[in-house]
C-alpha positions in Angstrom: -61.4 -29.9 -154.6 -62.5 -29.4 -151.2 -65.3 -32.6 -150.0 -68.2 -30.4 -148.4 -70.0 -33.5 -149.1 -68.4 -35.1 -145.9 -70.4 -32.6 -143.7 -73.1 -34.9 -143.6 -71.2 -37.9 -143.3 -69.5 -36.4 -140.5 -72.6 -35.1 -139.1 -74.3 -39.1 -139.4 -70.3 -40.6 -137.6 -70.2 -38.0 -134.9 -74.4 -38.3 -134.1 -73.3 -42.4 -134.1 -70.3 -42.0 -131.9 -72.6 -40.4 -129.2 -74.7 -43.8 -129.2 -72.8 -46.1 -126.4 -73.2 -49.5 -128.9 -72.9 -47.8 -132.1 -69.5 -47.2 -133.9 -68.5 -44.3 -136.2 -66.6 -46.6 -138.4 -69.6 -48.8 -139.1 -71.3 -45.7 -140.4 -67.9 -45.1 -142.5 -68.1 -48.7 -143.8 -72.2 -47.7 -144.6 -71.2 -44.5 -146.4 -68.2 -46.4 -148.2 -66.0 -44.2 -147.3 -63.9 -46.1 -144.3 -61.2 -46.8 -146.8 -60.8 -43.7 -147.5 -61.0 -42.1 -144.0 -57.9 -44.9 -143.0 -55.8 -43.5 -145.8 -56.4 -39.8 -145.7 -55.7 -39.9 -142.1 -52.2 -41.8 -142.5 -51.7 -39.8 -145.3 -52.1 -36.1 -143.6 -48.9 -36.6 -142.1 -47.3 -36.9 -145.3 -46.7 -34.4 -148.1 -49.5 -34.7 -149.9 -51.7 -33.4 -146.6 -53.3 -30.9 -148.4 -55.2 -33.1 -150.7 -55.8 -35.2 -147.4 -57.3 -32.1 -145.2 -60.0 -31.5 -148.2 -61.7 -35.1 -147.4 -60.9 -34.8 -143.3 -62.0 -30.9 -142.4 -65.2 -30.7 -143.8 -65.4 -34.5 -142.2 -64.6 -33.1 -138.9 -66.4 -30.0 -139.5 -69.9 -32.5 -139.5 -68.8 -34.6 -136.6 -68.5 -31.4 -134.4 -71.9 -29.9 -135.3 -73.4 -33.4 -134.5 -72.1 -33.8 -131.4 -72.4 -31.0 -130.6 -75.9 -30.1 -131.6 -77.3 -33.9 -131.6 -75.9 -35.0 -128.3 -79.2 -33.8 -126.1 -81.3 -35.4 -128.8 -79.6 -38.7 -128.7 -79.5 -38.3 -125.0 -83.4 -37.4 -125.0 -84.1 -40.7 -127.1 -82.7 -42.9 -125.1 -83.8 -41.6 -121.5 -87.6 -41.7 -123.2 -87.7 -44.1 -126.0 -84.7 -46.4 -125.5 -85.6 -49.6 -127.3 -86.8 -47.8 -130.4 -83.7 -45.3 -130.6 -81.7 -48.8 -130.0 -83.8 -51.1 -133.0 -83.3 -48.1 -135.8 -79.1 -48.3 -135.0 -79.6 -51.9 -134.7 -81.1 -52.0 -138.2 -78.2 -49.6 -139.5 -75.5 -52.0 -137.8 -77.4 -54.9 -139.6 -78.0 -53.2 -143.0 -74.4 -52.8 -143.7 -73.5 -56.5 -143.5 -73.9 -57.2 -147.1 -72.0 -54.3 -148.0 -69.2 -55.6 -146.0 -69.6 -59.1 -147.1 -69.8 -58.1 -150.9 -67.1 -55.9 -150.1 -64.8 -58.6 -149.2 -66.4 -60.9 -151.6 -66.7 -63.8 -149.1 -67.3 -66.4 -151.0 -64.4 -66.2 -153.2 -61.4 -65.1 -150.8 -62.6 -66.5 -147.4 -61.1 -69.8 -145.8 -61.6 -71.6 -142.4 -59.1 -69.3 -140.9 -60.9 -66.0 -142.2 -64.5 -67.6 -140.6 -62.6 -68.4 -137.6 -61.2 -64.5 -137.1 -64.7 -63.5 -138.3 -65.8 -65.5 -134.8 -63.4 -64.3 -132.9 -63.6 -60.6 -133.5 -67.8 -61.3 -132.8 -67.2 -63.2 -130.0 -64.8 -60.2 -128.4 -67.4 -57.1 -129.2 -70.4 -59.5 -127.9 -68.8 -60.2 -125.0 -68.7 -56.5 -124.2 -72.5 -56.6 -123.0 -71.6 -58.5 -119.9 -69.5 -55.5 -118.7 -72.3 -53.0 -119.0 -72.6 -50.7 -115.8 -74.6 -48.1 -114.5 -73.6 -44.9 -115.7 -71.2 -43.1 -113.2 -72.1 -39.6 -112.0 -70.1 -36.9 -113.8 -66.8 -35.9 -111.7 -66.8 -32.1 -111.0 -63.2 -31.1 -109.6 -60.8 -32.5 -111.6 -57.5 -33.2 -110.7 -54.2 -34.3 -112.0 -55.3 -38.3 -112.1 -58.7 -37.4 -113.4 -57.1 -35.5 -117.0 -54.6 -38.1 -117.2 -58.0 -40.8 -116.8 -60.2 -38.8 -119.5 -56.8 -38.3 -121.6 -56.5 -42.3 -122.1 -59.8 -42.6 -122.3 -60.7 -40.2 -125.1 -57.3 -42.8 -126.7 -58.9 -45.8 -126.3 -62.4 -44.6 -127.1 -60.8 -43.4 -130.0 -58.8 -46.4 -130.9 -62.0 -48.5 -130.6 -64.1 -45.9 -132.6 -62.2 -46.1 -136.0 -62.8 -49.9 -135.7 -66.5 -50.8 -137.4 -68.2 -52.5 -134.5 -66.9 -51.3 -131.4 -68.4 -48.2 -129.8 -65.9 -45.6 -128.6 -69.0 -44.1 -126.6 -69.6 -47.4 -125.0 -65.6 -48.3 -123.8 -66.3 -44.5 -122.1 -69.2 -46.1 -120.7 -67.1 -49.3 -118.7 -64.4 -47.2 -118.0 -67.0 -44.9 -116.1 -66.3 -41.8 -117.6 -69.2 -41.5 -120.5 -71.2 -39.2 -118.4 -68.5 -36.9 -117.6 -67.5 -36.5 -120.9 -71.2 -36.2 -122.5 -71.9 -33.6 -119.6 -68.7 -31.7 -119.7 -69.6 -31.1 -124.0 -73.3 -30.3 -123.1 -71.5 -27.5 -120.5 -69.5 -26.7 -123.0 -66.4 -27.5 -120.4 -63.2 -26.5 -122.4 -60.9 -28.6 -119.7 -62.9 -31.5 -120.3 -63.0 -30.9 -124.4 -59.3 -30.7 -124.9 -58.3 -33.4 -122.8 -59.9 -35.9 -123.9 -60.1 -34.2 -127.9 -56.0 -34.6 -127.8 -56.6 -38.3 -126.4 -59.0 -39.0 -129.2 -56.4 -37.6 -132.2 -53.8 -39.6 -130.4 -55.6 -42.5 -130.4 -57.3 -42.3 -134.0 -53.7 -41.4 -135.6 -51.8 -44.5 -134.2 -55.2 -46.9 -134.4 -55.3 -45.7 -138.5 -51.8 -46.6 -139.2 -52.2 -50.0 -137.7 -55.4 -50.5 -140.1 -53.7 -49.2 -143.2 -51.3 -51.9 -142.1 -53.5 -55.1 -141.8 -56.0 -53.9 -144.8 -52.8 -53.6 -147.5 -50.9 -57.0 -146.2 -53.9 -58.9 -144.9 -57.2 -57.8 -146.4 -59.3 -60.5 -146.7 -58.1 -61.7 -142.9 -58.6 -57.6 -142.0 -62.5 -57.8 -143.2 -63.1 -61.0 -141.8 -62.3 -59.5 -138.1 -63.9 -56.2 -139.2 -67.5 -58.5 -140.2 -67.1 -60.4 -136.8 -66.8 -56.6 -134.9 -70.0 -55.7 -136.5 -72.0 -58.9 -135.6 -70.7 -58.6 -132.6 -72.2 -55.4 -132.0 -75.3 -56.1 -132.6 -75.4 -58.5 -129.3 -74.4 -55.5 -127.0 -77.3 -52.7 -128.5 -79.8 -55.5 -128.8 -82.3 -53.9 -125.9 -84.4 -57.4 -125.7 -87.8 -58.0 -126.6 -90.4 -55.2 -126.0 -92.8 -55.7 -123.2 -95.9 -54.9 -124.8 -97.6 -54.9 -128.1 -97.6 -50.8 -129.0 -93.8 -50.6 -127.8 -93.5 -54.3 -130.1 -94.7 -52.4 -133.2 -92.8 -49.3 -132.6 -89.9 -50.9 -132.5 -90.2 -52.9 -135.3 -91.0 -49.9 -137.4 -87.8 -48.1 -136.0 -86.0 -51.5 -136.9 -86.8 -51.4 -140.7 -86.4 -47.2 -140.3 -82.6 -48.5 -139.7 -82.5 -50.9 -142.7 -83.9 -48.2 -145.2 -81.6 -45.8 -143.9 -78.6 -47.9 -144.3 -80.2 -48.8 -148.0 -80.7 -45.4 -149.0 -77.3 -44.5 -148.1 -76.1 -47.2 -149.6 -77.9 -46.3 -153.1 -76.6 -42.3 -152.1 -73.0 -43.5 -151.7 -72.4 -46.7 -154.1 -74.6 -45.4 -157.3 
């Protein structure tokens, strides 16, 4: 049976992926589908991909029309209300932590060694705010060099944006190519769109099977990094304390907007 279902949750990963800070896997993980996701994309290449293709078209299906249609309005947000747009996805990123934790039932499996990866995997994503750079202008004539560029970039974007935590938008963002990739979608530049679309299947194929790997020989150790990534992420879309009072409020109401979104879905997906 075909999973039209996973429209919308394609449509709520591809709107996230736009967000430099905010990962489509974390939205997965909030959805409870991530599992899933990791072993229907390992298992398309095998011979059971048409039962694999029901759960990841109408998935993809949703992640185009977002991203394509929800790309301006994320865009809008943050050139006019920034730290709001950034507190509701920093609520979301926050709300899914004791998901995760239950998840991986903490208290019973985890050691030392699965706090210390937990620390580790934080440490690395938090440590991404210190390479934050202005946004490059978007490059017009493309050559040779510069399809290759947006080829591994749409890979590693990609390989970062099946991990919960890490924001394939944002690794666009320090390898300077966020804007030339946001503006060549809004243009509708079909150069642009396949070069880095093949880099992205590339890079989500071969960044799946490695998951699948860890998460069936080293779960508990797997979810412990995977917590750490999410924590971590929160440091690098925190926007800092509001300036004044009205902006205060605001963004404390967009805050608990993104914990009541990631509750609702939560009571959606989990009932």
């Amino acid at each position: 049976m075909w999973e039209w279902r996973n429209i919308y949750r394609g449509m709520l990963m591809g709107a996230s992926d736009v967000v430099p800070g905010v990962s489509g896997g974390t939205i997965a993980v909030v959805l409870g589908i991530y599992d899933r996701l990791i072993e229907a994309i390992n298992g398309f290449f095998s011979k059971e991909w048409k039962t694999h293709l029901k759960f990841l078209l109408p998935l993809g299906i949703g992640v185009v029309i977002a991203i394509g249609l929800m790309a301006n309005l994320i865009e809008w947000l943050f050139e006019h209300y920034p730290g709001p747009t950034q507190f509701f996805f920093l609520g979301l990123i926050i709300g899914v932590l004791p998901y995760l934790t239950h998840k991986a039932d903490v208290k019973h499996n985890f050691k030392a060694k699965h706090f210390l990866l937990l620390l580790i995997g934080a440490v690395l994503v938090a440590s991404m705010a210190f390479f934050q750079t202005a946004e490059s202008e978007p490059m017009q004539n493309l050559s040779f060099a510069g399809y290759i560029l947006l080829f591994f970039s749409g890979w590693i974007a990609s390989s970062a944006m099946i991990l919960p935590g890490i924001s394939g938008s944002f690794i666009l963002l320090i390898i300077g190519v966020y804007t030339t990739v946001t503006s060549g979608i809004s243009d509708f530049r079909i150069d642009i769109i396949a070069v880095v679309g093949a880099g992205i299947v590339c890079g989500i194929v071969v960044m799946s099977k490695i998951v699948k790997f860890f998460l069936e020989n080293y779960t508990s150790g797997t979810f412990a990094v995977i917590i750490g990534l999410v924590i971590g992420s929160v440091f690098v879309i925190f926007p800092g304390v509001p300036g004044t009072g009205v902006m205060m409020l605001v963004s404390i109401v967009a805050f608990l907007g993104g914990l009541l979104a990631a509750w609702l879905l939560g009571r959606v997906e989990y009932k």
